[in-house]
C-alpha positions in Angstrom: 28.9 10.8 -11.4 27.7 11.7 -7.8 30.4 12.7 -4.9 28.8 9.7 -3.2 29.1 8.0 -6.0 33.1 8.7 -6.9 33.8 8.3 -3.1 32.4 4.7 -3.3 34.5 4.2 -6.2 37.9 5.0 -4.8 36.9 3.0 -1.7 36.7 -0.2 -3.6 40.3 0.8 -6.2 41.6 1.2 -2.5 40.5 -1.5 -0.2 39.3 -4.6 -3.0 41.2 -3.7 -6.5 40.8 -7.1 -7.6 36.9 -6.6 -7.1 33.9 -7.1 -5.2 32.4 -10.5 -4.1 29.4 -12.3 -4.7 28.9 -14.9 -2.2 26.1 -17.1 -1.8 23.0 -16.1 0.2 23.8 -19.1 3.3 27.4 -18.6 3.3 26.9 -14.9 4.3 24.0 -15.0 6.3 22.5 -16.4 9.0 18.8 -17.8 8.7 16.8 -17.6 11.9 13.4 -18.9 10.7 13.5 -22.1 13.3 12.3 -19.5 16.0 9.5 -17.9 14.0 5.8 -18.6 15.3 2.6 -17.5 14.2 -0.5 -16.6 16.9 -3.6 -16.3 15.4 -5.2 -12.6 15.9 -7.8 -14.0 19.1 -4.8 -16.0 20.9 -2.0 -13.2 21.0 -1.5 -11.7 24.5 -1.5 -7.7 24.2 2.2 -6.0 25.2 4.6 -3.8 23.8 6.3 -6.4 21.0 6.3 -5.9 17.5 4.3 -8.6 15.9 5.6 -8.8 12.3 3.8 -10.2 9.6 4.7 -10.3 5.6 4.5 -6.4 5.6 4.3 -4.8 8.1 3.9 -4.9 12.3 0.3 -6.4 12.7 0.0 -6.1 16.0 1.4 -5.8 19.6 2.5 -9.1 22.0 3.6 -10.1 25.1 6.9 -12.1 24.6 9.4 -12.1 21.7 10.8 -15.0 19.1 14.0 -12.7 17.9 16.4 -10.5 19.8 18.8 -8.3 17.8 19.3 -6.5 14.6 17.3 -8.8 11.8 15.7 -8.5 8.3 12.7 -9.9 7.3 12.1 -11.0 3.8 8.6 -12.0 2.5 8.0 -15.3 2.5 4.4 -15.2 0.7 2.1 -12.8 0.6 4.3 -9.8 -0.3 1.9 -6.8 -1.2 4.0 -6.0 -4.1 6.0 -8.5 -6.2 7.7 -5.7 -8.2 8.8 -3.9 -5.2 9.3 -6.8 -2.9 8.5 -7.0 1.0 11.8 -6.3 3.1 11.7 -4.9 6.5 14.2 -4.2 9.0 13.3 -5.2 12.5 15.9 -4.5 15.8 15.7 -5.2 19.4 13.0 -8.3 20.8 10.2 -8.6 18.2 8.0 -11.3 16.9 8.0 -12.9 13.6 5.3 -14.9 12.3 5.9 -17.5 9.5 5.2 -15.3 6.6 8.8 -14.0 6.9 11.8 -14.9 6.5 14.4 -14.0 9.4 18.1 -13.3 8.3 20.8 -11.2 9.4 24.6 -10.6 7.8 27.6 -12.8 9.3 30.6 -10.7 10.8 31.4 -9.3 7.3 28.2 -8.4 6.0 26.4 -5.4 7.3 22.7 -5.8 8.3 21.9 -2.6 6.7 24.0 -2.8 4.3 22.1 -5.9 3.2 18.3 -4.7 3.9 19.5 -1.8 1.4 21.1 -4.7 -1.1 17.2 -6.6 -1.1 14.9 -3.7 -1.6 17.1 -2.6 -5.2 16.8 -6.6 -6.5 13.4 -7.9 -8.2 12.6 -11.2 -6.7 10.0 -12.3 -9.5 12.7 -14.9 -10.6 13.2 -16.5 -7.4 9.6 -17.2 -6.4 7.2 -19.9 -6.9 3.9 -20.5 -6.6 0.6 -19.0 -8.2 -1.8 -16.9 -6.9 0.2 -16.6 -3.3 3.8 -16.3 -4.8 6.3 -17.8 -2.7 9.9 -17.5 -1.7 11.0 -20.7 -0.5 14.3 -21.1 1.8 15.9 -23.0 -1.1 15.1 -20.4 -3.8 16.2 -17.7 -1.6 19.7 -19.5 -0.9 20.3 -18.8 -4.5 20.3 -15.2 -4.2 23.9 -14.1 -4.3 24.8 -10.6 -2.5 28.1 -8.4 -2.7 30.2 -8.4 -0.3 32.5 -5.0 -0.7 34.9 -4.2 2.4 33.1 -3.2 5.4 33.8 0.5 5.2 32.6 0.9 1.9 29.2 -1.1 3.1 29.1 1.7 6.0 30.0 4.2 3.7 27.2 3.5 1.7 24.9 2.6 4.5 25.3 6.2 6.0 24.1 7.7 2.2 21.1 5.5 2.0 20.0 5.8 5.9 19.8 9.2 5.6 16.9 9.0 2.9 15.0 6.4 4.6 15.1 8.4 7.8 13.9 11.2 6.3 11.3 9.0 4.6 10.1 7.2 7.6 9.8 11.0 9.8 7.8 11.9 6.8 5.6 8.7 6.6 4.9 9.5 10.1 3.9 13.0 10.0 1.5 12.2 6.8 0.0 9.5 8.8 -0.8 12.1 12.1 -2.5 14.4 9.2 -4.2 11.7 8.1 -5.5 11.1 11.7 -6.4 14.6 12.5 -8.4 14.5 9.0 -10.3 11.7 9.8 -11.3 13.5 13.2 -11.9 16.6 11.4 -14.6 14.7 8.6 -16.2 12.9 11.9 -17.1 15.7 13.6 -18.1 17.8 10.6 -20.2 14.9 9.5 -21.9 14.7 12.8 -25.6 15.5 13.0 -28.3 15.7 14.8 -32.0 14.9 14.5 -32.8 18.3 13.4 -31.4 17.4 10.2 -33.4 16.5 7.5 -31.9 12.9 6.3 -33.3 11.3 3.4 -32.6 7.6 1.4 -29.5 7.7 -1.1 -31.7 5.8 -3.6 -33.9 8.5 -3.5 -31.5 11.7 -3.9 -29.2 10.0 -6.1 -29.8 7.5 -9.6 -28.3 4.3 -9.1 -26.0 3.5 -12.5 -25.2 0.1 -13.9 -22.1 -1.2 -15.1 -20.9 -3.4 -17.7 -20.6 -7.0 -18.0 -16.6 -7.5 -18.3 -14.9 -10.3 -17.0 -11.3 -9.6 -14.9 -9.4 -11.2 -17.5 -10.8 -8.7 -20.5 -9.9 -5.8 -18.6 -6.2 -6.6 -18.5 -6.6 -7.4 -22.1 -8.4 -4.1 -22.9 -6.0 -1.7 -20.1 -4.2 1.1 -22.3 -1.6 3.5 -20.5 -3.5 7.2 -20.4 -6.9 5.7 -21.7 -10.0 7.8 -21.1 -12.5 5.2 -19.9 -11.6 3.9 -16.2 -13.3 0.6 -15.7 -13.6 -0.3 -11.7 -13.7 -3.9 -10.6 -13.2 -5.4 -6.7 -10.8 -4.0 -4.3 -8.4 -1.3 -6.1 -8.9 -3.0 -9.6 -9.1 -0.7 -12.1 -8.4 -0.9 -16.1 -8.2 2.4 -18.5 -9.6 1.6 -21.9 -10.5 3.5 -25.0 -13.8 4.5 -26.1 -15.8 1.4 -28.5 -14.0 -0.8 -26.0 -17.1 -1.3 -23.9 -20.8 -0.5 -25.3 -21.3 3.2 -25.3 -24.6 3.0 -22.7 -21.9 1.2 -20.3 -19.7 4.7 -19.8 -20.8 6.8 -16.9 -19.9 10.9 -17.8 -20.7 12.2 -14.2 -19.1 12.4 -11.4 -20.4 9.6 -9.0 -20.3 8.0 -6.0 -18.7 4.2 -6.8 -19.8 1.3 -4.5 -17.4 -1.1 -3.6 -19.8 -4.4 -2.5 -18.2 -7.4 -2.6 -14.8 -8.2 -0.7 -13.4 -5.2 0.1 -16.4 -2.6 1.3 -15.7 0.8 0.5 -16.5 4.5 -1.4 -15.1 5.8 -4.1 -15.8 9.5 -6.0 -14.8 9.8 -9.4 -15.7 12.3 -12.1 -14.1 11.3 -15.5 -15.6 9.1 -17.8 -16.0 5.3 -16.3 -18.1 2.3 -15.8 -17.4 -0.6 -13.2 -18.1 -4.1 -13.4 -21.7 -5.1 -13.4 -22.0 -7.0 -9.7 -20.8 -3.5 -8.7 -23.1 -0.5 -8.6 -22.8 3.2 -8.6 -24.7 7.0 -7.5 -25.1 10.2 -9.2 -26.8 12.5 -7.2 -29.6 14.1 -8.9 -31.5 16.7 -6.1 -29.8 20.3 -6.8 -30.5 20.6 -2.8 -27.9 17.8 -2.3 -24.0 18.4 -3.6 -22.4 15.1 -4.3 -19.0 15.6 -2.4 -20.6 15.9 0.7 -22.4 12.8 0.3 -19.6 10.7 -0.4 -17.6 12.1 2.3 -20.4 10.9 4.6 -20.3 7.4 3.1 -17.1 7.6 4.1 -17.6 8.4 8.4 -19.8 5.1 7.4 -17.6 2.5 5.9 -17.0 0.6 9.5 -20.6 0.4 9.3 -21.0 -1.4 6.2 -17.8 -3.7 6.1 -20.0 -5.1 9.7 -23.3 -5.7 7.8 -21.6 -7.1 4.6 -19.7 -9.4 6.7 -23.1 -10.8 8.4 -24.5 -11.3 5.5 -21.6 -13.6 4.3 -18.3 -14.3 6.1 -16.4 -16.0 2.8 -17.1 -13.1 0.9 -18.3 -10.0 2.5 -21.4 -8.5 0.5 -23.8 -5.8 0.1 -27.3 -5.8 -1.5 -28.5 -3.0 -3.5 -31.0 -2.5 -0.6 -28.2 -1.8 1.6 -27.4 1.3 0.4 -30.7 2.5 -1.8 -31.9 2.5 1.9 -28.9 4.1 3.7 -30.1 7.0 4.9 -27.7 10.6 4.7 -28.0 13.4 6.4 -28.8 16.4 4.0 -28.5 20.0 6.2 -28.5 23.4 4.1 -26.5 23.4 0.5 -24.4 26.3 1.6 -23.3 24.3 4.8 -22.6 21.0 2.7 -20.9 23.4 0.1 -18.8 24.8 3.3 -18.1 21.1 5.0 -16.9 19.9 1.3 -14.6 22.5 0.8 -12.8 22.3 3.9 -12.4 18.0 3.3 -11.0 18.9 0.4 -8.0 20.7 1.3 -7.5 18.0 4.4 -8.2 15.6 1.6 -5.3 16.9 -1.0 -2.6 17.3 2.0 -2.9 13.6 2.6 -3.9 11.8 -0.4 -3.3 14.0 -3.7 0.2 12.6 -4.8 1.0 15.8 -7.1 1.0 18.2 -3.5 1.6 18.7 0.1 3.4 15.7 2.0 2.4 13.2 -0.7 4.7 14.8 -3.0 7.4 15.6 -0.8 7.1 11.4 0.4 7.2 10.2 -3.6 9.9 12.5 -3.9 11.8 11.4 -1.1 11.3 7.8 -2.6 12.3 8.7 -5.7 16.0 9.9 -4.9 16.5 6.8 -2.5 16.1 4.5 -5.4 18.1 6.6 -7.6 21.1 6.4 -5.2 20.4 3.3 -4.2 20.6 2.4 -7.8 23.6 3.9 -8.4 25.6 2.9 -5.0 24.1 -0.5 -4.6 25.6 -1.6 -8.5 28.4 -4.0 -8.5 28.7 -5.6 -11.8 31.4 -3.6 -12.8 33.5 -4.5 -10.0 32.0 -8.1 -9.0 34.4 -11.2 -9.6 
């Protein structure tokens, strides 16, 4: 038992011994979606308001819809259903119709319940397929615990305390990720002396296999070797004989990301990607593969514009597009020098196992535990 843990404990023997309450979502709080309004992207006014959309602020407005100490639930289009979109938004902001605005009547704390929210899985309450939805009606059948007000503060100050820690560390990741985007520009910035040459022709362009989305949720196996890439950040691991053995890709290579979402990705276990997909592995000893994709990635902007001429709907690249992309190729011992620096920028921000990465998922980590712990009333509810 934590101290927290056993002081929450004796606050509720105290102040509720014949329990805690669950009330009903509407009798405890108040549901402020009749002011929400959307603004599409080209017909907001710039300002200084927080313009909130299903996760996150997506912009910055002139003019406000709320006033106050609010949180916003999901309505659709949550990035995660497993860990479900709740926000906590204070002072004048604007909320768009993809949340839902609520805040806790006089005996409900509104952080209190923002904490309560993020520990509950919401699967069962949405509807809907591909864009799951909570509706207003399903989300009046949530029911929340209403412990005495100091035991809500009590727990409140615990739980703060991590996400506060958590958001000053989100921050400071994201001004390191900054500086190292800076850093890879101007390290990857050359000049005509330079030689540049065609990716096709430093590099062998692989193909992938002919797997369908719904087989590759059939075939994924936790710790498999074989990592098959689809679309967006689709991925599968699958044994070995689960694809034909031509399919699998032993080098490290230089994925292309073509349809939908445009993008880069390096990878240098065994792998294959779908087939409308296509992939590089450099083959000119003059020309170190790291440096190359690190380059592709100064150049993504680039490519998201010309995929999206080519098709608004669906955003596309031809083979052409990047057979004929040309890549600036200065002395090996420079790109070996360039790589190894982007790789320690590139571990601080992104490698999960050190640096502020770690020390975020590890912050994470202990809030859910205590939430876990503080935030569980069965024992107690009536």
């Amino acid at each position: 038992m934590t101290k927290n843990q056993g002081k929450i404990e004796k606050l509720i023997s105290e102040l509720c011994p014949e329990g805690v309450e669950l009330k009903k979502f509407g009798e405890v709080c108040e549901i402020a979606d009749n002011k929400r309004r959307p603004v599409a992207s080209g017909l907001r006014v710039a300002g200084k308001t927080p313009y909130y959309g299903a996760n996150n602020i997506q912009d910055y407005v002139e003019g406000f819809t709320h006033e106050g100490d609010f949180v916003l639930i999901a309505e659709d289009g949550s990035a995660s259903l497993e860990n479900y979109s709740i926000q906590f938004a204070t002072g004048r902001f604007w909320a768009n119709n993809h949340v839902h605005v609520v805040r806790g009547f006089d005996k409900l704390n509104n952080r209190f319940l923002f904490h309560y929210l993020r520990s509950i899985k919401f699967i069962p309450f949405l509807t809907g397929g591909t864009r799951a939805k909570l509706t207003k009606a399903k989300m009046l059948e949530i029911k929340i615990p209403i412990p005495p007000l100091a035991v809500q503060e009590e727990i409140v100050k615990t739980l703060n305390s991590f996400t506060e820690l958590e958001a000053e560390l989100e921050a400071e990741l994201e001004a390191r990720k900054n500086q190292y985007e800076h850093y890879r520009s101007v390290l990857l910035t050359f000049g005509g002396e330079t030689q540049w040459i065609a990716l096709g022709a430093i590099g062998r362009r692989n193909h992938g296999t002919n797997i369908t989305a719904s087989k590759m949720a059939d075939l994924q196996t936790e710790n498999a070797p074989i990592r098959i890439f689809a679309a967006g950040k689709t991925v599968a691991d699958v044994p070995f004989g689960s694809i034909p053995e031509e399919d699998v890709i032993d080098e490290a290579s230089i994925i292309v990301k073509s349809r939908g979402y445009i993008g880069f990705e390096y990878y240098d276990k065994p792998f294959s990607h779908k087939n409308e997909l296509w992939s590089y592995t450099i083959q000119d000893e003059n020309v170190n593969q790291k440096f190359v994709y690190y380059y592709l990635l100064t150049q993504v902007e680039k490519f998201q514009r010309k995929a999206k001429a080519c098709s608004v709907k669906l955003p596309q690249l031809s083979v052409g597009d990047t057979d004929n992309f040309k890549v600036p190729v200065p002395s090996l011992a420079e790109q070996e020098r360039i790589v190894m620096i982007l790789d320690k920028f590139d571990a601080l921000v992104n490698d999960i196992s050190v640096g502020l990465p770690a020390e975020l998922t590890a912050r994470r980590s202990q809030y859910e535990y205590y939430r876990g712990k503080l935030l569980t009333f069965n024992e107690y509810a009536h």
